[in-house]
N, CA, C and O atoms as a Maestro MAE file, in Angstrom:
{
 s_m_m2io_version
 :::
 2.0.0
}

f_m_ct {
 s_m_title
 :::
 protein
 m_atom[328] {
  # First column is atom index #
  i_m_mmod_type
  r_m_x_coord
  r_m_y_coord
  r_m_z_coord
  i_m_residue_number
  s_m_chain_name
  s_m_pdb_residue_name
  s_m_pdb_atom_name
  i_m_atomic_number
  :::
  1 25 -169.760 91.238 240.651 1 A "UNK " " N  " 7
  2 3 -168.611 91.998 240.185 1 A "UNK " " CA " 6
  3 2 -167.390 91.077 240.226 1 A "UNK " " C  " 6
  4 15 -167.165 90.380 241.215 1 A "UNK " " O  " 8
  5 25 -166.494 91.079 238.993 2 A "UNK " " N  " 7
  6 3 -165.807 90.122 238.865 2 A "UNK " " CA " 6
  7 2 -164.356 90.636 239.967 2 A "UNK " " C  " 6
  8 15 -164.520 91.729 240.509 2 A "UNK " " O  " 8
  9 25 -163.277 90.041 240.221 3 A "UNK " " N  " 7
  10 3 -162.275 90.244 240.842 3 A "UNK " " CA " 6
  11 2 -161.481 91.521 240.301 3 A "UNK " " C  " 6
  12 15 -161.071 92.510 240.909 3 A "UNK " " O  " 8
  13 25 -161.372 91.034 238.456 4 A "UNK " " N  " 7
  14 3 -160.457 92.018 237.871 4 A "UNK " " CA " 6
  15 2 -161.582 93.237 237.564 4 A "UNK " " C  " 6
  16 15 -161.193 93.952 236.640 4 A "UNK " " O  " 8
  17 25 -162.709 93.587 238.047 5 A "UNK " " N  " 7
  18 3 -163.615 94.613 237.840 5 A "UNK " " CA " 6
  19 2 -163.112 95.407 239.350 5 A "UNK " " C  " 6
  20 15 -162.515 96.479 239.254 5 A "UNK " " O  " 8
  21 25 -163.310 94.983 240.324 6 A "UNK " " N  " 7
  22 3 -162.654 95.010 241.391 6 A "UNK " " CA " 6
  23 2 -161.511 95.936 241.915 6 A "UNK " " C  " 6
  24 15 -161.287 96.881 242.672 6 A "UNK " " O  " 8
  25 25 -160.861 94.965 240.928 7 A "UNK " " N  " 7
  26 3 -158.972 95.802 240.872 7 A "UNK " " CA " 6
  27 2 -158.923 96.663 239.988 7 A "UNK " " C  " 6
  28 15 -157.741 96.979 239.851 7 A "UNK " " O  " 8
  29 25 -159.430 97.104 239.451 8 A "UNK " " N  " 7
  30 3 -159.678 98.360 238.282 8 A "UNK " " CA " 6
  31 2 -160.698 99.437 238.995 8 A "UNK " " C  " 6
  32 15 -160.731 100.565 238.502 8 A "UNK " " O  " 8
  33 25 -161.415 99.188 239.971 9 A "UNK " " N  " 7
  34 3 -162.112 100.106 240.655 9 A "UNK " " CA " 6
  35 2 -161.227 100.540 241.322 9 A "UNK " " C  " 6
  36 15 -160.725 101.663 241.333 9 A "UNK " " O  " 8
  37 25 -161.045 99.787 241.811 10 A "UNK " " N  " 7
  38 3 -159.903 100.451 243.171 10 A "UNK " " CA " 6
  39 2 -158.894 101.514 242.605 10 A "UNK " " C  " 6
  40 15 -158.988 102.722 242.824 10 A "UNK " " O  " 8
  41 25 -157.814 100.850 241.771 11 A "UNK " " N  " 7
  42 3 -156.791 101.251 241.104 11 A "UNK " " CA " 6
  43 2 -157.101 102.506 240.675 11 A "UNK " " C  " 6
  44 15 -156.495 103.478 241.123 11 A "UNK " " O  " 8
  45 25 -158.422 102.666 239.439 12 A "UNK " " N  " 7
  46 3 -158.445 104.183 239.118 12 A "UNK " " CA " 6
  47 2 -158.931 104.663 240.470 12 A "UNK " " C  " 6
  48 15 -159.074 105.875 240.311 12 A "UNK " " O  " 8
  49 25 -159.070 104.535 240.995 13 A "UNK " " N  " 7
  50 3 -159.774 105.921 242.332 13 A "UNK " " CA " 6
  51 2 -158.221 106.275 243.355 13 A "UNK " " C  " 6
  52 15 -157.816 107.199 244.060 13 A "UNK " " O  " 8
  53 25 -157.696 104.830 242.880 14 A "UNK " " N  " 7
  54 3 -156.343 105.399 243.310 14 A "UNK " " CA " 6
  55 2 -155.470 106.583 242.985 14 A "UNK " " C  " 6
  56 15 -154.907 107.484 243.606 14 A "UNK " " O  " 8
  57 25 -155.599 106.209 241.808 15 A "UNK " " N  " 7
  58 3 -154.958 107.330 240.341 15 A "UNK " " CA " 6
  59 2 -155.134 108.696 240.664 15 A "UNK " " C  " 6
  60 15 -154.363 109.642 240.825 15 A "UNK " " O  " 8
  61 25 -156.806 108.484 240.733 16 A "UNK " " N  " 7
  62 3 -157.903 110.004 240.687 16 A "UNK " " CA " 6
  63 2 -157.238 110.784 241.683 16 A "UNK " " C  " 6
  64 15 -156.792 111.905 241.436 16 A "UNK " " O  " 8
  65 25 -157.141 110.121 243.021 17 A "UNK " " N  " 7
  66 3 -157.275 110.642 244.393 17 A "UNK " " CA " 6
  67 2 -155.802 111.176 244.338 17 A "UNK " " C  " 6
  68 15 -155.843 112.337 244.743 17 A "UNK " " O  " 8
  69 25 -154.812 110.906 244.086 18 A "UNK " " N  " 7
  70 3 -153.169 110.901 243.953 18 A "UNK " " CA " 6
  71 2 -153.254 111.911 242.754 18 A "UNK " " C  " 6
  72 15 -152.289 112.647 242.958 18 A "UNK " " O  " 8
  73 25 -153.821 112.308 241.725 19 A "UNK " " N  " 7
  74 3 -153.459 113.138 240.827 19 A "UNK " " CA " 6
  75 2 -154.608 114.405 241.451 19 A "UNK " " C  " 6
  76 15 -154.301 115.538 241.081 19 A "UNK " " O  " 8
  77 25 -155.565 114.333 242.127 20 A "UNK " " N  " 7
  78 3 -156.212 115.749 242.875 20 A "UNK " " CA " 6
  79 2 -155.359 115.949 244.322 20 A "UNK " " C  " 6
  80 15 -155.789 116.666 245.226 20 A "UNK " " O  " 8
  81 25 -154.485 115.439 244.379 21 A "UNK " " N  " 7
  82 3 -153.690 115.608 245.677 21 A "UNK " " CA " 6
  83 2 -152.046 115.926 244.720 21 A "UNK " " C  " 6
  84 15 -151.505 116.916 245.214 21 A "UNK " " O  " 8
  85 25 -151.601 115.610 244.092 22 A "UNK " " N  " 7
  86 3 -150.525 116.103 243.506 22 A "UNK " " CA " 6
  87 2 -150.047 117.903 244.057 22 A "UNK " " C  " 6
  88 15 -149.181 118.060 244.917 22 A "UNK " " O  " 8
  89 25 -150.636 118.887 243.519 23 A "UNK " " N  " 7
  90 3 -150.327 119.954 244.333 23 A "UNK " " CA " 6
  91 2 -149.726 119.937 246.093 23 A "UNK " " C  " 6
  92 15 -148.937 120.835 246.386 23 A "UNK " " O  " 8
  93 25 -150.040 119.125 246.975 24 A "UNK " " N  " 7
  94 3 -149.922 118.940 247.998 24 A "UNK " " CA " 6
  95 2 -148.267 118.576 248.238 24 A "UNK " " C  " 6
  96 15 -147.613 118.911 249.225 24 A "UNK " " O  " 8
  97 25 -147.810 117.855 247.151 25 A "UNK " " N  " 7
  98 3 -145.955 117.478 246.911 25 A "UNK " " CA " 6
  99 2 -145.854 116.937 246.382 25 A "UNK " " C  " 6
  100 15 -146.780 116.358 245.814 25 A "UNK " " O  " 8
  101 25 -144.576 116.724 246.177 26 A "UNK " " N  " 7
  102 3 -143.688 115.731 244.920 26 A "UNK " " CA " 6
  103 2 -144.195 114.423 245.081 26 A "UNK " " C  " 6
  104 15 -144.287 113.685 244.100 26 A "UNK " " O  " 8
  105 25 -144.593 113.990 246.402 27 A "UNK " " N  " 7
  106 3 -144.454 112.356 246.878 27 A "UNK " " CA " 6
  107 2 -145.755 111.922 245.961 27 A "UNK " " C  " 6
  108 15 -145.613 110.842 245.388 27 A "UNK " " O  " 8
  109 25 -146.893 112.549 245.760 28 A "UNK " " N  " 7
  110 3 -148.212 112.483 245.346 28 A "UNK " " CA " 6
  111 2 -148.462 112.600 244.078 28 A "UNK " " C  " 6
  112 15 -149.559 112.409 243.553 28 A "UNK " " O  " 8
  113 25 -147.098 113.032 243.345 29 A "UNK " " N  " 7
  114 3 -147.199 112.772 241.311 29 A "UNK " " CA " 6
  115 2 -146.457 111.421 241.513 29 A "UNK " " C  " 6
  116 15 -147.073 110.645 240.782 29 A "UNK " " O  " 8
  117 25 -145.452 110.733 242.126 30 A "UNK " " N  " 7
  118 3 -145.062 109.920 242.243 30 A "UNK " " CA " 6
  119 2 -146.188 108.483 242.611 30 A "UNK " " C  " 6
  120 15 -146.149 107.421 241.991 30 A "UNK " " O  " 8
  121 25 -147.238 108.830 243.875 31 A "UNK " " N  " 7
  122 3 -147.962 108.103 243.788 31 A "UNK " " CA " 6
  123 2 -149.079 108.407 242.162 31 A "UNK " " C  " 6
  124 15 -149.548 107.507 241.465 31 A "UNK " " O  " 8
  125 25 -149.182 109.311 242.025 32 A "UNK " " N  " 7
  126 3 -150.104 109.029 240.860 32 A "UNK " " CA " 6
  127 2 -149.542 108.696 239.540 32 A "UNK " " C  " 6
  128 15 -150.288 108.586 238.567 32 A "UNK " " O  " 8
  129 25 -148.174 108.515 239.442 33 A "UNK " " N  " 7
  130 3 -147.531 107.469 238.788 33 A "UNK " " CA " 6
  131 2 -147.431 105.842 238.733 33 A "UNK " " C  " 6
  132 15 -147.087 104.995 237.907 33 A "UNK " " O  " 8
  133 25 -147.930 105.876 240.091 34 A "UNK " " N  " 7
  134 3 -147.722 104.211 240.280 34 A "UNK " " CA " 6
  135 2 -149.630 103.468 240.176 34 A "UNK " " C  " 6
  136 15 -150.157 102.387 239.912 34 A "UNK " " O  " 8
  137 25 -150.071 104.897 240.582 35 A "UNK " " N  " 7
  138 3 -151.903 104.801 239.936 35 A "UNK " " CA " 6
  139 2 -152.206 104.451 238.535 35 A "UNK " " C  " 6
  140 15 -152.949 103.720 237.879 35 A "UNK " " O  " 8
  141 25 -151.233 105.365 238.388 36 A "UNK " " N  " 7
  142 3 -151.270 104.611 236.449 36 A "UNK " " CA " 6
  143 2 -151.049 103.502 235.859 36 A "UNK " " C  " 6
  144 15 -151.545 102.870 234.927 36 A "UNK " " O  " 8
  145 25 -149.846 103.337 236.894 37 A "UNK " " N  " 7
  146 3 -149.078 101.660 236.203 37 A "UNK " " CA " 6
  147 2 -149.985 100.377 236.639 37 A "UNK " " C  " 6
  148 15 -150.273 99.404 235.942 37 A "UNK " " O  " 8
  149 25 -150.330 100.633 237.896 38 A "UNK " " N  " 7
  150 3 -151.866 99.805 238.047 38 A "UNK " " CA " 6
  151 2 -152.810 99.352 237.580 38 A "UNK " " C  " 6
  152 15 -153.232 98.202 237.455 38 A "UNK " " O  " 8
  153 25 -153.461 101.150 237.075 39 A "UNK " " N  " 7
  154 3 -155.009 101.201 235.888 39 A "UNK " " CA " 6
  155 2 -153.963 100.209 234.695 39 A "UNK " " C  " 6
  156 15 -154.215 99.043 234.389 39 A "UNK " " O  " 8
  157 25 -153.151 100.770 234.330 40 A "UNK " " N  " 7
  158 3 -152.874 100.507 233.103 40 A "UNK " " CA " 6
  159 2 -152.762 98.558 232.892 40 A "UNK " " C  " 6
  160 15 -153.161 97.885 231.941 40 A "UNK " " O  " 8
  161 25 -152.201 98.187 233.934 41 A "UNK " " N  " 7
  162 3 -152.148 96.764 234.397 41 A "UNK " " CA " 6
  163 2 -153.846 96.152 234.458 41 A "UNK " " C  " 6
  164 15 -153.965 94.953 234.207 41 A "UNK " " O  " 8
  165 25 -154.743 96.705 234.683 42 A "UNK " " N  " 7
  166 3 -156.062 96.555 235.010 42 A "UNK " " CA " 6
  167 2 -156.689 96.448 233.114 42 A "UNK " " C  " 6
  168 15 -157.391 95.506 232.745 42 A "UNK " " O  " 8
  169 25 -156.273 97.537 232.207 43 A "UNK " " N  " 7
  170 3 -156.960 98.041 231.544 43 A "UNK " " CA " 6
  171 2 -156.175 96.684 230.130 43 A "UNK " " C  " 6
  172 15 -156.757 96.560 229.052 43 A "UNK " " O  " 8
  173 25 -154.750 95.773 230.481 44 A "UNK " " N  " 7
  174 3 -154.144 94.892 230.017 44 A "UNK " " CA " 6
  175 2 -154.930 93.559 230.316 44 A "UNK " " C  " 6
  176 15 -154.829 92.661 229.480 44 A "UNK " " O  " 8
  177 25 -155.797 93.327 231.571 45 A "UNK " " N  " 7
  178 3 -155.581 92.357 231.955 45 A "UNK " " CA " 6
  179 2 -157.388 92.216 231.973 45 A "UNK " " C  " 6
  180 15 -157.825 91.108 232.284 45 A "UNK " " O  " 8
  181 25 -158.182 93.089 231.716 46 A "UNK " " N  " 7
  182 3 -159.512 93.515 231.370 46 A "UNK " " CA " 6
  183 2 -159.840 93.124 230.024 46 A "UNK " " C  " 6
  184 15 -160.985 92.944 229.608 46 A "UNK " " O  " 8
  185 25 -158.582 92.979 229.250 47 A "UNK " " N  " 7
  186 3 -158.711 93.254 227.627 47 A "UNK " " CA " 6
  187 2 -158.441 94.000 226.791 47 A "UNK " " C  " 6
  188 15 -158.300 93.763 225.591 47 A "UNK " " O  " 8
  189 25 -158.273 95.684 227.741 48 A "UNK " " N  " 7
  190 3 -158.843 96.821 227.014 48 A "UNK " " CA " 6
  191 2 -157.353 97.158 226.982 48 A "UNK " " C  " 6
  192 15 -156.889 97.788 227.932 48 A "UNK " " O  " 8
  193 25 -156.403 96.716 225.760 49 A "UNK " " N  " 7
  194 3 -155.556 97.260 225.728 49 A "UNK " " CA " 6
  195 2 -154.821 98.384 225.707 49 A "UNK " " C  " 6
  196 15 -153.832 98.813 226.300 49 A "UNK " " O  " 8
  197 25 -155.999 98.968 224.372 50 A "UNK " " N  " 7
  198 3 -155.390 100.536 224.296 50 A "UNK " " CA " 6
  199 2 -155.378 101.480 225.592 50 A "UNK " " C  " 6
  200 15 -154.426 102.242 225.760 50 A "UNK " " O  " 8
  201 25 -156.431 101.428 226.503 51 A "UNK " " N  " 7
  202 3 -156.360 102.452 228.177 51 A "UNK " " CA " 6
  203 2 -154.993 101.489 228.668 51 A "UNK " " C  " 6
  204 15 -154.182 102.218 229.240 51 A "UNK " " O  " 8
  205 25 -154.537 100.081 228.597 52 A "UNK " " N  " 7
  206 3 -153.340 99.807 229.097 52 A "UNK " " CA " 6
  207 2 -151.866 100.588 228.649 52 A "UNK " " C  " 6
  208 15 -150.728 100.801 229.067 52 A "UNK " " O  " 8
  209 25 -152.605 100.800 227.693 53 A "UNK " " N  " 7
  210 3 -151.160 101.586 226.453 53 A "UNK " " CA " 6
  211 2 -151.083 102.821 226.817 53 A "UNK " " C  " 6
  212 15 -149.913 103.195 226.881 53 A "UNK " " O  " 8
  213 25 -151.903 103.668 227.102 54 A "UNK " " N  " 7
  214 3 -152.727 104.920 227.483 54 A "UNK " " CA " 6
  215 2 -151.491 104.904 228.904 54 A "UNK " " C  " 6
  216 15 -150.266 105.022 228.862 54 A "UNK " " O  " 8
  217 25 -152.432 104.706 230.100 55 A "UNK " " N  " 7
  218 3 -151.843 105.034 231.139 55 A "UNK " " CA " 6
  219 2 -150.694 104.142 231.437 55 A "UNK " " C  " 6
  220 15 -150.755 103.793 232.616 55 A "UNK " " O  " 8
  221 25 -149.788 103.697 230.890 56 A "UNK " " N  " 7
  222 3 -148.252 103.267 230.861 56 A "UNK " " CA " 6
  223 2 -147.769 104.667 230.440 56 A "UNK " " C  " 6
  224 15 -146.928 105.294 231.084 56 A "UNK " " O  " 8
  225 25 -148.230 105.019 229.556 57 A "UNK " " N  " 7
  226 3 -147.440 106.471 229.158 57 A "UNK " " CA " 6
  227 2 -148.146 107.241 229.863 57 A "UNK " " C  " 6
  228 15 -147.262 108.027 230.203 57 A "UNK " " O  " 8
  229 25 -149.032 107.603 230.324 58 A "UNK " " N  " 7
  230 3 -149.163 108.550 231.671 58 A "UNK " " CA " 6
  231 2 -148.527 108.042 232.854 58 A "UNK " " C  " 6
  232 15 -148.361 108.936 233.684 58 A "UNK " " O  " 8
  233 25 -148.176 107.083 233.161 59 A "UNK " " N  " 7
  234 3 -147.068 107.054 233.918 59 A "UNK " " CA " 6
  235 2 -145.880 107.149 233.545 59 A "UNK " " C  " 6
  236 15 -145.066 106.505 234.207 59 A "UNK " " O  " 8
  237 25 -145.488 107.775 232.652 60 A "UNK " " N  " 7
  238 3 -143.831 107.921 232.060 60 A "UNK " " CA " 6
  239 2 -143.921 109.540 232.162 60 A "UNK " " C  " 6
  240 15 -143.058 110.268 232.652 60 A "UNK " " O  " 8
  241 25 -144.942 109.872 231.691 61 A "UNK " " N  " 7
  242 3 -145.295 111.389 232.051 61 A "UNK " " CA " 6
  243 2 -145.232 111.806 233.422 61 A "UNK " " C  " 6
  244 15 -144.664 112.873 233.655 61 A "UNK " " O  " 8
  245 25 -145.695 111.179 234.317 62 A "UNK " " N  " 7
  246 3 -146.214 111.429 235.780 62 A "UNK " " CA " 6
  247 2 -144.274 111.141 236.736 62 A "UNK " " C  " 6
  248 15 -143.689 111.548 237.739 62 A "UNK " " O  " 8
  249 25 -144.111 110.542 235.982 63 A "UNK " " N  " 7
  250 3 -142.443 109.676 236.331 63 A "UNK " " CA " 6
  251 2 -141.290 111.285 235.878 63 A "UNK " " C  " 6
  252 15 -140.345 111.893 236.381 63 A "UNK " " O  " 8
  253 25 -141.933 111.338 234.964 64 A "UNK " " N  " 7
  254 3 -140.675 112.561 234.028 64 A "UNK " " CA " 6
  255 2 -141.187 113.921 235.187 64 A "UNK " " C  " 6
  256 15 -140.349 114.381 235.962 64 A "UNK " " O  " 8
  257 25 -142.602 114.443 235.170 65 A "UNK " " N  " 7
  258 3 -142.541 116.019 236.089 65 A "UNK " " CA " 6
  259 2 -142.046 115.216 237.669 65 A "UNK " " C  " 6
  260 15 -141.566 116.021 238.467 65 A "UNK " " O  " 8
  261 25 -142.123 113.660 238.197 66 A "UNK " " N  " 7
  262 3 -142.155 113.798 239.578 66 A "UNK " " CA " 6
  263 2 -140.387 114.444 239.422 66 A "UNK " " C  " 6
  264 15 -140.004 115.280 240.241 66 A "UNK " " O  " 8
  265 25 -139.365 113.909 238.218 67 A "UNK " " N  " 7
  266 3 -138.068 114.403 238.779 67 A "UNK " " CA " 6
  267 2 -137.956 116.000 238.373 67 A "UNK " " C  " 6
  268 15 -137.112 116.614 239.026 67 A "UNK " " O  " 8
  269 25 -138.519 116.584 237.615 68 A "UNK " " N  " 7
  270 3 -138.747 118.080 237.705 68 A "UNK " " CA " 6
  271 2 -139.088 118.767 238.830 68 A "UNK " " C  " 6
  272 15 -138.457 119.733 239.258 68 A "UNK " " O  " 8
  273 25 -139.928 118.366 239.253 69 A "UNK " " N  " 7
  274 3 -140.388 118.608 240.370 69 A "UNK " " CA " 6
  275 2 -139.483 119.083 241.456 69 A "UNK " " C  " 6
  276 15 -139.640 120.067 242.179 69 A "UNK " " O  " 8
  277 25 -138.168 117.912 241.444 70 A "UNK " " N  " 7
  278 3 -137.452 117.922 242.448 70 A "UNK " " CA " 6
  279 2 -136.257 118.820 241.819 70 A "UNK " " C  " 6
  280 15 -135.578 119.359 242.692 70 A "UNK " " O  " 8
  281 25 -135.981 119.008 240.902 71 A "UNK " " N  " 7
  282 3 -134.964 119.715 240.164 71 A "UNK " " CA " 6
  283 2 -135.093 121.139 240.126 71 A "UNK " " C  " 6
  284 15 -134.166 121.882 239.806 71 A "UNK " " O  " 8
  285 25 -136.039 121.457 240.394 72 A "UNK " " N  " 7
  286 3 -136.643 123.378 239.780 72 A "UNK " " CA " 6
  287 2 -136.715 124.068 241.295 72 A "UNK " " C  " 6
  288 15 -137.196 123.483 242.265 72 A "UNK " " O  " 8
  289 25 -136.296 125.072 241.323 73 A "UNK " " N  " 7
  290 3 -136.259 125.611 242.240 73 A "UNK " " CA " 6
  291 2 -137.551 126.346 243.104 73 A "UNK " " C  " 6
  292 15 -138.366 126.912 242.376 73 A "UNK " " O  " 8
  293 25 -137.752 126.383 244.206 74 A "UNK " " N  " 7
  294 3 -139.222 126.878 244.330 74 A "UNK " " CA " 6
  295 2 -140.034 125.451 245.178 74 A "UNK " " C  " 6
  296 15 -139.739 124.256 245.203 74 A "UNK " " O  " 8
  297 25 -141.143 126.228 245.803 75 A "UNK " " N  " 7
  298 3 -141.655 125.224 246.898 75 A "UNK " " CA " 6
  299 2 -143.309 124.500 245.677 75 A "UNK " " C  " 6
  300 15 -144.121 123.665 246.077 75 A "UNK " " O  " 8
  301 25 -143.323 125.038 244.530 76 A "UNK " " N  " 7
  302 3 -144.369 124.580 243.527 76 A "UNK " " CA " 6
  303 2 -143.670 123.722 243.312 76 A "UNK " " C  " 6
  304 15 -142.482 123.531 243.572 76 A "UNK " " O  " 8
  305 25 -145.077 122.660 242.370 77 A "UNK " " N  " 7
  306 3 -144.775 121.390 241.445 77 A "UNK " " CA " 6
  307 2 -144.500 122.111 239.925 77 A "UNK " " C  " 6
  308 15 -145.076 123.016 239.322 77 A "UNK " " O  " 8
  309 25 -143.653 121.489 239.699 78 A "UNK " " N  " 7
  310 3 -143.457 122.228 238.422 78 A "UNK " " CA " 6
  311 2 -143.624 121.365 237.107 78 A "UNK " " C  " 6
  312 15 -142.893 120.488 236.647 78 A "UNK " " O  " 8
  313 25 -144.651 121.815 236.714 79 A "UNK " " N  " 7
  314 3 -145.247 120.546 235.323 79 A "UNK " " CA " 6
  315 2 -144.686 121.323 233.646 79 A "UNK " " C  " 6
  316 15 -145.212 120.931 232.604 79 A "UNK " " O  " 8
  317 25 -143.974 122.037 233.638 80 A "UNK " " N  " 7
  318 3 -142.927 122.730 232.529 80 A "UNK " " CA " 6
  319 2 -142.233 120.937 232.024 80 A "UNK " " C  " 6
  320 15 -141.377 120.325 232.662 80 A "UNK " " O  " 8
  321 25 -142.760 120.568 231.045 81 A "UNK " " N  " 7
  322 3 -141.979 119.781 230.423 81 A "UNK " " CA " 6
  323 2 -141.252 119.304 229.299 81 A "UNK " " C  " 6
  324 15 -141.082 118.258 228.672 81 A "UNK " " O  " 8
  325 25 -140.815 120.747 229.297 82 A "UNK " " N  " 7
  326 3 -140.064 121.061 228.192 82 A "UNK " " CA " 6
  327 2 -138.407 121.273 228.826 82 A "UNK " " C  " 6
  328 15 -137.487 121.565 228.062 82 A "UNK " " O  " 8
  :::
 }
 m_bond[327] {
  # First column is bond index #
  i_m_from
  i_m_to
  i_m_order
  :::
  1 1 2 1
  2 2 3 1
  3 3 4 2
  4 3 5 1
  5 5 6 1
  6 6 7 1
  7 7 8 2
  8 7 9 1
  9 9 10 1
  10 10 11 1
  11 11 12 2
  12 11 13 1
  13 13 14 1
  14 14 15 1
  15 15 16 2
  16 15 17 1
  17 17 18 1
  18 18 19 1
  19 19 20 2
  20 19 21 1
  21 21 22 1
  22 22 23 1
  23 23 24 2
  24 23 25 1
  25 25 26 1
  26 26 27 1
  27 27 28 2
  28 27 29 1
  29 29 30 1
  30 30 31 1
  31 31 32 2
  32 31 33 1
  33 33 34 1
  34 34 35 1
  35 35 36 2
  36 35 37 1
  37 37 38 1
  38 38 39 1
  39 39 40 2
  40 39 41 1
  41 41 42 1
  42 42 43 1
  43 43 44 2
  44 43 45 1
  45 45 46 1
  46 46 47 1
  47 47 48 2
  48 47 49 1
  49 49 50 1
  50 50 51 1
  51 51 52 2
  52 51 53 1
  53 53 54 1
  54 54 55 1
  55 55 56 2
  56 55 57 1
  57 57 58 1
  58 58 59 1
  59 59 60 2
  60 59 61 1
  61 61 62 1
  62 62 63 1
  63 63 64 2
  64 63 65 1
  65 65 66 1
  66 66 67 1
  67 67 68 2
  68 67 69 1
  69 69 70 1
  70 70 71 1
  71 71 72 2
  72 71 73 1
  73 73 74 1
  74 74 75 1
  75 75 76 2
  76 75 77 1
  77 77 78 1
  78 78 79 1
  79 79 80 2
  80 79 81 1
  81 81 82 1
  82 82 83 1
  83 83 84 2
  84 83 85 1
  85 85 86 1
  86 86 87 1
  87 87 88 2
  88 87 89 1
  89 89 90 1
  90 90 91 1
  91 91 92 2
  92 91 93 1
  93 93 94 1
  94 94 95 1
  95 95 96 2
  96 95 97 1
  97 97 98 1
  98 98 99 1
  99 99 100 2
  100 99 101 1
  101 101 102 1
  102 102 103 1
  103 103 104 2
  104 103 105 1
  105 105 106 1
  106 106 107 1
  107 107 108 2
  108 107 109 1
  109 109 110 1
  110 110 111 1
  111 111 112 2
  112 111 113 1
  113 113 114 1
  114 114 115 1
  115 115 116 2
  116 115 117 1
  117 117 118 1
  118 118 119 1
  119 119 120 2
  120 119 121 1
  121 121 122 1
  122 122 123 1
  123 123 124 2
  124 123 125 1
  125 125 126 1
  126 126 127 1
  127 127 128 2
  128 127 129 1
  129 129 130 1
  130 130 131 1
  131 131 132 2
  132 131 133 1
  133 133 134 1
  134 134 135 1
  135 135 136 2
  136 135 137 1
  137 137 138 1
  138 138 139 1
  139 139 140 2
  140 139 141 1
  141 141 142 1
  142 142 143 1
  143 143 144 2
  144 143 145 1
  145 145 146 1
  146 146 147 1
  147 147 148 2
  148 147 149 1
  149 149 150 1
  150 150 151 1
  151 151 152 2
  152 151 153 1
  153 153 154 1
  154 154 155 1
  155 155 156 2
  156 155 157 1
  157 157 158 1
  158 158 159 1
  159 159 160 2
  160 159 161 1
  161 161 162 1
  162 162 163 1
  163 163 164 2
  164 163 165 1
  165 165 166 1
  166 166 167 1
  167 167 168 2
  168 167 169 1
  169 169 170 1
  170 170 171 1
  171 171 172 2
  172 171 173 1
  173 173 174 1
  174 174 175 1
  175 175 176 2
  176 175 177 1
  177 177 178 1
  178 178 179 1
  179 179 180 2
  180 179 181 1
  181 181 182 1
  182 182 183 1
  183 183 184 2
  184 183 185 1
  185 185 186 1
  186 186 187 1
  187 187 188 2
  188 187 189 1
  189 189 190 1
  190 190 191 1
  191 191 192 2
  192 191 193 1
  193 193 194 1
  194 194 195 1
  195 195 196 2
  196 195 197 1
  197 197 198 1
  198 198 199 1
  199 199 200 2
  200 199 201 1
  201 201 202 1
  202 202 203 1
  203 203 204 2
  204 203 205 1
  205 205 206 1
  206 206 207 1
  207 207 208 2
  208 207 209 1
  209 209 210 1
  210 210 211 1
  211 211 212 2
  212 211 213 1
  213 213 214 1
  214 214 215 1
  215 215 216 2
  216 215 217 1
  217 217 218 1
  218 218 219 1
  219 219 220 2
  220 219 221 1
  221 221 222 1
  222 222 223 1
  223 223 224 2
  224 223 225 1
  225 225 226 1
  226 226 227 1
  227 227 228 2
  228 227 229 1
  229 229 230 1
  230 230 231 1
  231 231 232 2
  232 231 233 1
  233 233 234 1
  234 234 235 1
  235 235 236 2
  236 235 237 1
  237 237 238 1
  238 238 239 1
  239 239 240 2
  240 239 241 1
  241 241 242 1
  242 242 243 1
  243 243 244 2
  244 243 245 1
  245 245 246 1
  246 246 247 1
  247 247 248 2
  248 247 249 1
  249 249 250 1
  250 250 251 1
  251 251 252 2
  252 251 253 1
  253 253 254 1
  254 254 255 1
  255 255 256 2
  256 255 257 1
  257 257 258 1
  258 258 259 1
  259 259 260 2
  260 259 261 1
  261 261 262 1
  262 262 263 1
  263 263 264 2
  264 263 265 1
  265 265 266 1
  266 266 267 1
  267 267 268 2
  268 267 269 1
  269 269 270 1
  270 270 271 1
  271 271 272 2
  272 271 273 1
  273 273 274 1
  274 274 275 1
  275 275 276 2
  276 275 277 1
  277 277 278 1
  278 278 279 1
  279 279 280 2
  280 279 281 1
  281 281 282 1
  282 282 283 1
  283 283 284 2
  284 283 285 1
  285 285 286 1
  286 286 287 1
  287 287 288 2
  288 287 289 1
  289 289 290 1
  290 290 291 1
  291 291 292 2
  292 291 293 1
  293 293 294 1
  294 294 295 1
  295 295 296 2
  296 295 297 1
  297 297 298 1
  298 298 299 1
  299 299 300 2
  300 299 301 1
  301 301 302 1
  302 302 303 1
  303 303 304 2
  304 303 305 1
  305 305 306 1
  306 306 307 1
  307 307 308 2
  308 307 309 1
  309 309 310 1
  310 310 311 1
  311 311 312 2
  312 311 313 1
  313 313 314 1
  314 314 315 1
  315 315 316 2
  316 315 317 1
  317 317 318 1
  318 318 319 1
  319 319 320 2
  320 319 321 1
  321 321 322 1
  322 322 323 1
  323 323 324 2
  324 323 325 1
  325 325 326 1
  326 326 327 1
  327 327 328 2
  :::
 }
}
């Protein structure tokens, strides 16, 4: 298994684990924002551009509800992104 096979394992299970923990708080869309920017770094540096292109903008997504989140009133995550 190569190094950058490696860092792309890791990274998405990072992602995974941080976006099934999201409900738990704000801090945990934030980490599964930075899961993305990772994969997405992995999925650039693998070759596979388009999943790099992919989860850069799921982390712009994951970036935009973490400040909703904090803005909306109420002890929920609030994924309204409109």
């Amino acid at each position: 298994m190569s190094v950058i096979t490696l860092y792309g394992v890791v990274a998405v299970t990072f992602m995974m684990i941080m976006y099934a923990l999201e409900g738990r708080g704000r801090g945990f869309i934030l980490a599964f924002a930075a899961g993305c920017l990772l994969s997405s770094l992995y999925g650039f540096l693998s070759g596979a551009w388009p999943f790099g292109v992919v989860e850069f903008i799921w982390a712009g997504v994951a970036v935009r509800r973490y400040f909703a989140a904090g803005s909306g009133s109420g002890s929920g995550v609030d994924t309204n992104l409109s």
